[in-house]
SETOR-611376 format. One record per residue (C-alpha): residue number from 1; x, y, z. Coordinates in steps of 0.02 Angstrom, whole numbers. Each point is the difference from the previous one (the first is absolute). Layout:
! SETOR-611376
<pt n="NUM" u="X" v="Y" w="Z"/>
...
***
This chain:
! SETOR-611376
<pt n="1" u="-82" v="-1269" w="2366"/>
<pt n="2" u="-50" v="-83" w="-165"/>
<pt n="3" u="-169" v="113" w="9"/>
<pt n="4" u="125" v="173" w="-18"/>
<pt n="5" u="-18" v="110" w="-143"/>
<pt n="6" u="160" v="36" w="-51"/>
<pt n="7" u="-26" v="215" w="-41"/>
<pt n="8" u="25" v="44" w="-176"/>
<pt n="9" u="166" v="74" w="-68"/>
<pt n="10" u="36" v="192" w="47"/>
<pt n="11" u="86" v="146" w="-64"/>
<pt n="12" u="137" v="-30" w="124"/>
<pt n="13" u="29" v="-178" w="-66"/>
<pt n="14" u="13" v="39" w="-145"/>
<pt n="15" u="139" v="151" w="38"/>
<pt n="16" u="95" v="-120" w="102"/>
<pt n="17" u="10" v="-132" w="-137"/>
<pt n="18" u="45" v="134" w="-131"/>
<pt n="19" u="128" v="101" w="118"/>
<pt n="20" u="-88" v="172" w="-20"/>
<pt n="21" u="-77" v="89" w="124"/>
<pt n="22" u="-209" v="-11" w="9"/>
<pt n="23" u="-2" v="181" w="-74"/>
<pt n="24" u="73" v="-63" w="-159"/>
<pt n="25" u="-134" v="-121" w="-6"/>
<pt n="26" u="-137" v="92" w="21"/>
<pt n="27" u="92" v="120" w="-158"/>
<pt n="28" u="-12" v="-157" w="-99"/>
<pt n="29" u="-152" v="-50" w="27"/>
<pt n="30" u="-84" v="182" w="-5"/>
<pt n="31" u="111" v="1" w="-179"/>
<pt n="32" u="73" v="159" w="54"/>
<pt n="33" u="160" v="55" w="-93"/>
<pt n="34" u="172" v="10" w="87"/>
<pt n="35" u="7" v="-174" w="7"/>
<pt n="36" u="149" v="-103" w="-110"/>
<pt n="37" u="-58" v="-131" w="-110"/>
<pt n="38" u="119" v="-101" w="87"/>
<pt n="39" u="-78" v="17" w="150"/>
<pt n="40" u="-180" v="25" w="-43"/>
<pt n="41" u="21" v="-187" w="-93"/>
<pt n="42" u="75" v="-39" w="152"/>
<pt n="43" u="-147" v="44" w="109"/>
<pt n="44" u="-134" v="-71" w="-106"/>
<pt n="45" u="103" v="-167" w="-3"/>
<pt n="46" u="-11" v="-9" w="182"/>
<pt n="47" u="-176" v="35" w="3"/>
<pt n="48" u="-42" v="-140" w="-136"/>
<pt n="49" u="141" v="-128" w="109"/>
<pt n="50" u="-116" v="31" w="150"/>
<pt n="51" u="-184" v="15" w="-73"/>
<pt n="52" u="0" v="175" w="63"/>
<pt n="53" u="-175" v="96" w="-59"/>
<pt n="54" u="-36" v="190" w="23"/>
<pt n="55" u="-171" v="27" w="107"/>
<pt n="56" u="-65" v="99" w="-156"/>
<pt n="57" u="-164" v="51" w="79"/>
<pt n="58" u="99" v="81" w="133"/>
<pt n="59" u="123" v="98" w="-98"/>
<pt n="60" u="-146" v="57" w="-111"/>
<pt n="61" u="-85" v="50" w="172"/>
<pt n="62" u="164" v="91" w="51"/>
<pt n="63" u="44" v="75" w="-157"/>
<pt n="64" u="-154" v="34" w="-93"/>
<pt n="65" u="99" v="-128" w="-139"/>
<pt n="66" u="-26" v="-159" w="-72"/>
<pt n="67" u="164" v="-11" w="-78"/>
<pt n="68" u="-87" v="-88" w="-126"/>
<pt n="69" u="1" v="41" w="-208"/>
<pt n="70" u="-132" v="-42" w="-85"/>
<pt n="71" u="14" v="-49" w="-207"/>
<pt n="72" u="-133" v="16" w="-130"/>
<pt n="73" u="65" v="-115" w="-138"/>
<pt n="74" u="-81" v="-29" w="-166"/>
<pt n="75" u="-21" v="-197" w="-1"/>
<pt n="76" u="133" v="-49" w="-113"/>
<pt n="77" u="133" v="-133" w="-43"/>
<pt n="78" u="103" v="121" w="-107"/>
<pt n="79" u="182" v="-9" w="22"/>
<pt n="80" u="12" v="202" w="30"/>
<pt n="81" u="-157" v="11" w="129"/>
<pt n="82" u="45" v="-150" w="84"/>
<pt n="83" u="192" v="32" w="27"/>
<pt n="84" u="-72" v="176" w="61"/>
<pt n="85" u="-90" v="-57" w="118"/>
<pt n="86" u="106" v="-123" w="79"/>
<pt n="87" u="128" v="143" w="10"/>
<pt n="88" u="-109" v="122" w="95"/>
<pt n="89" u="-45" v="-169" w="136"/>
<pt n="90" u="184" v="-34" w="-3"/>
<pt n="91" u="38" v="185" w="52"/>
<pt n="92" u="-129" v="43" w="100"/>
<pt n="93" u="47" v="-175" w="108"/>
<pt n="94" u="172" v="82" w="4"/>
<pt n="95" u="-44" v="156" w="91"/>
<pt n="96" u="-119" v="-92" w="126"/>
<pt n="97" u="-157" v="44" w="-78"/>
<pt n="98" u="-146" v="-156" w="-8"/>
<pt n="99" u="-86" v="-17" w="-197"/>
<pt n="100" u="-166" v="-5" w="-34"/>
<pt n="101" u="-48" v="-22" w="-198"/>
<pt n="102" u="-177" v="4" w="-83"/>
<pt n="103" u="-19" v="-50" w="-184"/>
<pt n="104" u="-96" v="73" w="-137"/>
<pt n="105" u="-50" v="-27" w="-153"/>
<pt n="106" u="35" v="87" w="-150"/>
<pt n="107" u="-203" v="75" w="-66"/>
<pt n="108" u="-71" v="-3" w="166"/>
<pt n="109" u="-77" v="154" w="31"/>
<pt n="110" u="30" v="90" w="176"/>
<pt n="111" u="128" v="-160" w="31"/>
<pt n="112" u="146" v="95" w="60"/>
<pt n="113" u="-138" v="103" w="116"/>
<pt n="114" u="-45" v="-145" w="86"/>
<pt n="115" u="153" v="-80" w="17"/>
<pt n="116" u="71" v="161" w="84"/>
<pt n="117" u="-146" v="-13" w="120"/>
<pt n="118" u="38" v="-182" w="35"/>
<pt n="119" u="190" v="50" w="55"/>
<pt n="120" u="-71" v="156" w="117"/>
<pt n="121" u="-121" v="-116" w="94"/>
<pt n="122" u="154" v="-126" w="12"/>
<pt n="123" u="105" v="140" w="71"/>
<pt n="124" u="132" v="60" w="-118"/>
<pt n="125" u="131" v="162" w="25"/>
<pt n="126" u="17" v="54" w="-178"/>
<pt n="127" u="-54" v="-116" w="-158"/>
<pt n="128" u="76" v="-20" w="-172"/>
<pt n="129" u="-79" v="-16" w="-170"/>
<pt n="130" u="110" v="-115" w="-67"/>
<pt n="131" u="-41" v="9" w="-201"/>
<pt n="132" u="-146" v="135" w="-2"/>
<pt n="133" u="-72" v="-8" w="-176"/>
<pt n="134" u="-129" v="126" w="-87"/>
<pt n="135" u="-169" v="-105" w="70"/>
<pt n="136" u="-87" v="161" w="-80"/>
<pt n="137" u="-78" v="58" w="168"/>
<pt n="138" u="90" v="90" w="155"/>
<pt n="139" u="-8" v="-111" w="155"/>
<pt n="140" u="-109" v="137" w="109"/>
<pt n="141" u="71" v="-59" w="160"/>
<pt n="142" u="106" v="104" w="143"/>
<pt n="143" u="91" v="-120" w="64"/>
<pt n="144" u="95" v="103" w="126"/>
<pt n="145" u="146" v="-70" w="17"/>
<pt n="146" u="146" v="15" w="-128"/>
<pt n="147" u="-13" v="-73" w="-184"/>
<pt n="148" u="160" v="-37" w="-96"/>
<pt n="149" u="-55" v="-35" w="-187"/>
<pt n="150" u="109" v="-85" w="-119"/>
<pt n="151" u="-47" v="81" w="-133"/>
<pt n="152" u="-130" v="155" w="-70"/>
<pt n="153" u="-144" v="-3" w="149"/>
<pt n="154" u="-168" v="105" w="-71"/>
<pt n="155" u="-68" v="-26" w="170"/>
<pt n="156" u="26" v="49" w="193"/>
<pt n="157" u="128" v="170" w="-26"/>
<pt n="158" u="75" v="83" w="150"/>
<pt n="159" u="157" v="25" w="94"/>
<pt n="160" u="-40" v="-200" w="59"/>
<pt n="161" u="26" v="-51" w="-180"/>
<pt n="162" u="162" v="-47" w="-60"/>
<pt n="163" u="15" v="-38" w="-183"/>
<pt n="164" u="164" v="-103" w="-26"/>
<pt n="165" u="24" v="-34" w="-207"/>
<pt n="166" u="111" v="-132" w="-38"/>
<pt n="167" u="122" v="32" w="-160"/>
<pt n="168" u="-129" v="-63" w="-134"/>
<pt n="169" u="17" v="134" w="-125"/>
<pt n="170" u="195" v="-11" w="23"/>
<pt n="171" u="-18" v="-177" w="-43"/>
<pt n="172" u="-83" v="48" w="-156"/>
<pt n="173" u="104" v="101" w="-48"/>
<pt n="174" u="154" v="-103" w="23"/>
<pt n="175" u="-68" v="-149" w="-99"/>
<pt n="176" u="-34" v="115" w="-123"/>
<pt n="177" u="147" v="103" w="-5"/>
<pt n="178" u="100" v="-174" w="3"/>
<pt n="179" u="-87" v="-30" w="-181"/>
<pt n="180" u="14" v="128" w="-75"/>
<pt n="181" u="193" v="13" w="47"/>
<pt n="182" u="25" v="-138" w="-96"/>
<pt n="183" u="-59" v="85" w="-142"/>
<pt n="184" u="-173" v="-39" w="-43"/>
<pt n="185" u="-104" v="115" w="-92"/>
<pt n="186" u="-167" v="-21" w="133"/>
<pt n="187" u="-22" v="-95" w="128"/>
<pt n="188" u="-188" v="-77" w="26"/>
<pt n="189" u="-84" v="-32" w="163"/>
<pt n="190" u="-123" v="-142" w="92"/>
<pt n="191" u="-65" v="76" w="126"/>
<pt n="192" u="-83" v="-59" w="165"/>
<pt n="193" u="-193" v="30" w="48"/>
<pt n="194" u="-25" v="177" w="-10"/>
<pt n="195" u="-84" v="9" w="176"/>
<pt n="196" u="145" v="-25" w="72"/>
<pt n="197" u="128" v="158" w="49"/>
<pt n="198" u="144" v="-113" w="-10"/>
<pt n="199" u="-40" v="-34" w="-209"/>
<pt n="200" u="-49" v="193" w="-25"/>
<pt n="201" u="177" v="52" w="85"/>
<pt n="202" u="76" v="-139" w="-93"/>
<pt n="203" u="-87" v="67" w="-181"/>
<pt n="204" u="55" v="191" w="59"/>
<pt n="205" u="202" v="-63" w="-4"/>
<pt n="206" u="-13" v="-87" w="-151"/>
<pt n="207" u="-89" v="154" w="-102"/>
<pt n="208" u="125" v="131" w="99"/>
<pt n="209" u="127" v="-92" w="-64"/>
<pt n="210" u="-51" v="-17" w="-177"/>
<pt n="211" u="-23" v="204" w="-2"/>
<pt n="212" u="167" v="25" w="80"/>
<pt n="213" u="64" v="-113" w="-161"/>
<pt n="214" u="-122" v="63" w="-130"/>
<pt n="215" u="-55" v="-145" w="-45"/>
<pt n="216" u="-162" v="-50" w="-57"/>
<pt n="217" u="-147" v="-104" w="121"/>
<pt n="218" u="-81" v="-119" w="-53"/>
<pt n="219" u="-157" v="-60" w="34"/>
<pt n="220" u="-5" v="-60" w="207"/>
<pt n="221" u="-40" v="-188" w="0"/>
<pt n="222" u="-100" v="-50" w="180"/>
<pt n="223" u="35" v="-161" w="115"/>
<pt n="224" u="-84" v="-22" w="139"/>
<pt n="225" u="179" v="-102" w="90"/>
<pt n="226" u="2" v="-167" w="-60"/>
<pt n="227" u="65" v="-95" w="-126"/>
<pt n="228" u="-146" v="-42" w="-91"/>
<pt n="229" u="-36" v="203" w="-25"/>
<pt n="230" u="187" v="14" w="-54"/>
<pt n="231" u="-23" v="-164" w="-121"/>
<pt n="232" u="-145" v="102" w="-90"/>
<pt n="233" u="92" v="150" w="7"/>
<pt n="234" u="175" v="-84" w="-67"/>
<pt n="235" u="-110" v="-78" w="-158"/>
<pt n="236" u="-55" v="165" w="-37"/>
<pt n="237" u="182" v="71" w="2"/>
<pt n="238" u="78" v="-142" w="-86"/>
<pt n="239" u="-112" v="53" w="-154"/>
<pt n="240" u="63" v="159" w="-27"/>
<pt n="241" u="157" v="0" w="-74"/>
<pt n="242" u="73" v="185" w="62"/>
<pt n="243" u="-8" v="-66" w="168"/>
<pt n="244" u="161" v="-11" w="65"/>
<pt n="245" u="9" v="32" w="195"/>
<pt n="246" u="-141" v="-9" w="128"/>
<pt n="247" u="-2" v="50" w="169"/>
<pt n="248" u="-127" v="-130" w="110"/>
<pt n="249" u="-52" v="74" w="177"/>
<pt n="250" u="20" v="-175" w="75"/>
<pt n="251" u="112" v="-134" w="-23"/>
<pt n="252" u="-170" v="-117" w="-3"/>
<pt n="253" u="-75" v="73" w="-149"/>
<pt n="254" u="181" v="-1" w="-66"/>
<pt n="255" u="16" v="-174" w="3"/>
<pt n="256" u="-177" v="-30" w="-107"/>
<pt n="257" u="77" v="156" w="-121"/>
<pt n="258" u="167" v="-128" w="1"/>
<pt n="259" u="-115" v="-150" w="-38"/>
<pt n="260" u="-107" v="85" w="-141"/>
<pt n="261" u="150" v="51" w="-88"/>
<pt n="262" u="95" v="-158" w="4"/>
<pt n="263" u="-157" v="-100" w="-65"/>
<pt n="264" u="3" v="157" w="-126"/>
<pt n="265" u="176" v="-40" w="-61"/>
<pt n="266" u="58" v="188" w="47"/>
<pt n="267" u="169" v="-43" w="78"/>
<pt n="268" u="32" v="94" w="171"/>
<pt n="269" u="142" v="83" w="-6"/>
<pt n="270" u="13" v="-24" w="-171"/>
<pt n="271" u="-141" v="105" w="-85"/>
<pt n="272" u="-80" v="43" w="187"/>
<pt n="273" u="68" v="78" w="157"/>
<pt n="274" u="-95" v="-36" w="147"/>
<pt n="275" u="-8" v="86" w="169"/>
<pt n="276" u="-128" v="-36" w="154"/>
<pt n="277" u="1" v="74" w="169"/>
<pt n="278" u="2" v="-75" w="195"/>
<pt n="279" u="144" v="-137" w="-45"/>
<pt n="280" u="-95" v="-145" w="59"/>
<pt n="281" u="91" v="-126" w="50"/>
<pt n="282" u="-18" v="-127" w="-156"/>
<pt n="283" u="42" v="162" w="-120"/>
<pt n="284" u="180" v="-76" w="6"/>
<pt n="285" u="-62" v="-151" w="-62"/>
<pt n="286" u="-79" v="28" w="-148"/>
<pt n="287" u="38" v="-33" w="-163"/>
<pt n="288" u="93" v="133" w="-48"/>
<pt n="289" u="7" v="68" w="166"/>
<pt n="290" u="-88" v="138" w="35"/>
<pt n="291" u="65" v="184" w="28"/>
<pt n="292" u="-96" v="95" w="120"/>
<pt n="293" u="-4" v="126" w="113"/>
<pt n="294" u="-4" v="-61" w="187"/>
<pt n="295" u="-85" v="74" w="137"/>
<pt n="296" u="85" v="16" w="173"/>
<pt n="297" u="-171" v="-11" w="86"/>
<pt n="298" u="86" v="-34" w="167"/>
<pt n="299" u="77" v="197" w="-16"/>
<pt n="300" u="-187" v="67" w="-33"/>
<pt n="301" u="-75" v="-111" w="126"/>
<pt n="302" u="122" v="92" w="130"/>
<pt n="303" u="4" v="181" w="-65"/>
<pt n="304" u="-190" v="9" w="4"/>
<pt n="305" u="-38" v="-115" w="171"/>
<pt n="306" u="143" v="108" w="87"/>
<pt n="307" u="-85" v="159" w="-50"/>
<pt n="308" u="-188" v="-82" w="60"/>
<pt n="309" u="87" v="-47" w="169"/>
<pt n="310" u="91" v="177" w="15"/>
<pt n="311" u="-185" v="94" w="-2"/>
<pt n="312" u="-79" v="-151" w="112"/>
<pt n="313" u="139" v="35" w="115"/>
<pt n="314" u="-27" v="196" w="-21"/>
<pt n="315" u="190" v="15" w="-68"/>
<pt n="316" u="28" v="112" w="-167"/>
<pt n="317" u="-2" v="-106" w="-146"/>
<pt n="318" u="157" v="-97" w="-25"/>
<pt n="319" u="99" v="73" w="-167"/>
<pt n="320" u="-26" v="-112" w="-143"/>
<pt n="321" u="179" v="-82" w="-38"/>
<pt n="322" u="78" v="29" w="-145"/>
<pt n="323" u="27" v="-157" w="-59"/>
<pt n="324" u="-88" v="-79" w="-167"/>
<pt n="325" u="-139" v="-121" w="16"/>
<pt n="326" u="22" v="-58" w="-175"/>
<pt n="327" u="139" v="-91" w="-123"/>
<pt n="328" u="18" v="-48" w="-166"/>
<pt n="329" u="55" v="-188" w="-8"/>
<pt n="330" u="61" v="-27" w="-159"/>
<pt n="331" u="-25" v="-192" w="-82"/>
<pt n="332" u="12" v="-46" w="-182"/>
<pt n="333" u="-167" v="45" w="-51"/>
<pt n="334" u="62" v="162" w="-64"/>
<pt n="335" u="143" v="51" w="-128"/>
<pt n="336" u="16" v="139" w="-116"/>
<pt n="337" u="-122" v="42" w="-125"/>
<pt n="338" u="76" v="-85" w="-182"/>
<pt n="339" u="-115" v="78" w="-144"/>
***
């Protein structure tokens, strides 16, 4: 009869198209581990061929779970914050887990409190701070549920909290190291806002590496990301003839410390060496092209969501790899120092 509903795709349909048994499904689907990437892609293919949806209100019923992470993201377009977060989605679609993000906004007091308390009324398992900054005031919230934090968190503390630092201060410290290898006397330093944990970490490497050299710091020039902060920055730089190598924290402020010191007439590589961080992807591009040091924010997206979904899941954390989330990429806007 035309007037038939035609019942909505099952678990067992979507076994059958996928070969596996309806077990293997509900693994998937649960994000349980065990399962081959092979097959788990194999699963969730199915279930996208066939328009296949979880009852979610039902599982949560039945499990006491939403298997649903919830984000707190600082509203940004920045190449680092916004790769981050499309990493952790990415992932966390992966392992069968649903997304739910909130925005802030960088000054706005008791933000990141309310935007947790936005994602518990949505129903979340766990929830990430994905670029917690110093907003000068704990959030005074218990979320209860677990908190991964990329990054220094002053607030909620517990055996809930899991606070996941990506290599920041390594990164430094390799941009610096790289510049002073090539025999610089000093190398100076434009830093990023310092609110944020990821430019304090990045200022620690550069100054560890300095003392590990002996050489001397100069004064810390502050960005606040973008070009136009570097531009200002670069000018400033370009009229002080012992600089010789600067370390930027971002490959945008590098390109306004590139800009300033071309319009300057201080040749880079010639009387300059330049390094920025993140390696966006017009850093190859520029003129000279720019060394950095790149990011793998895919590897920190997974070490620190896998060891979220191990305490949601009431496993022991999962052991961080050990494999390097950062790499110098080296371009032509560095060469040895030439007195």
């Amino acid at each position: 009869m035309s007037g038939t509903r035609r019942r909505p795709p099952g678990s067992t349909d979507v076994a059958r198209l996928a070969g596996v048994s309806q077990k293997t499904v509900s693994r998937v689907m649960n994000g349980e581990p065990y399962v081959s990437d092979e097959i788990r892609e194999r699963v969730l293919a199915a279930a996208r061929e066939l328009g296949y949806r979880r009852n979610t209100a039902a599982r949560a019923l039945n499990l006491g779970r939403f298997h649903r992470i919830g984000v707190v993201s600082l509203g940004s377009a920045l190449y680092g914050p916004a790769t981050q977060l499309i990493e952790l989605e990415r992932r966390a679609r992966a392992i069968g887990y649903a997304f739910s993000v909130v925005h802030t906004l960088e000054g706005d007091e008791g933000g990141v409190a309310r935007a947790m308390e936005s994602l518990l009324e949505q129903g979340v398992d766990g929830i990430v701070l994905s670029d917690p900054i110093d907003g000068g005031q704990e959030p005074r919230i218990d979320p209860g549920v677990p908190v991964l934090s990329l990054g220094p968190l002053p607030g909620p503390s517990g055996p809930d909290v899991i606070v996941h630092r990506p290599s920041n201060e390594d990164a430094g410290r390799e941009a610096t190291e790289h510049l002073l290898g090539l025999g610089h006397p000093t190398v100076w330093h434009v830093a990023g806002p310092e609110r944020w944990w990821a430019s304090r970490d990045r200022v620690r490497g550069w100054r560890a590496a300095l003392a590990a050299a002996g050489a001397p710091e100069p004064p810390l020039l502050a960005g606040d990301w973008t070009p136009a902060s570097g531009y200002a920055a670069g000018r400033a730089l370009a009229a002080n003839p012992d600089v010789t190598a600067v370390f930027v924290a971002n490959d945008d402020m590098a390109i306004g410390v590139l800009h300033a010191l071309a319009e300057a007439g201080r040749a880079v590589p010639g009387e300059m060496s330049v390094v920025g961080m993140d390696d966006i992807p017009a850093a190859a591009y520029l003129a000279p092209p720019l060394t950095t040091v790149r990011q793998d924010f895919a590897a920190s997206a997974a070490q620190g969501l896998a060891r979220l979904v191990d305490r949601i899941e009431g496993r022991q954390d999962a052991p961080a790899p050990d494999v390097p989330t950062t790499r110098l990429v080296t371009r032509r806007s560095t060469r040895p120092y030439r007195p």
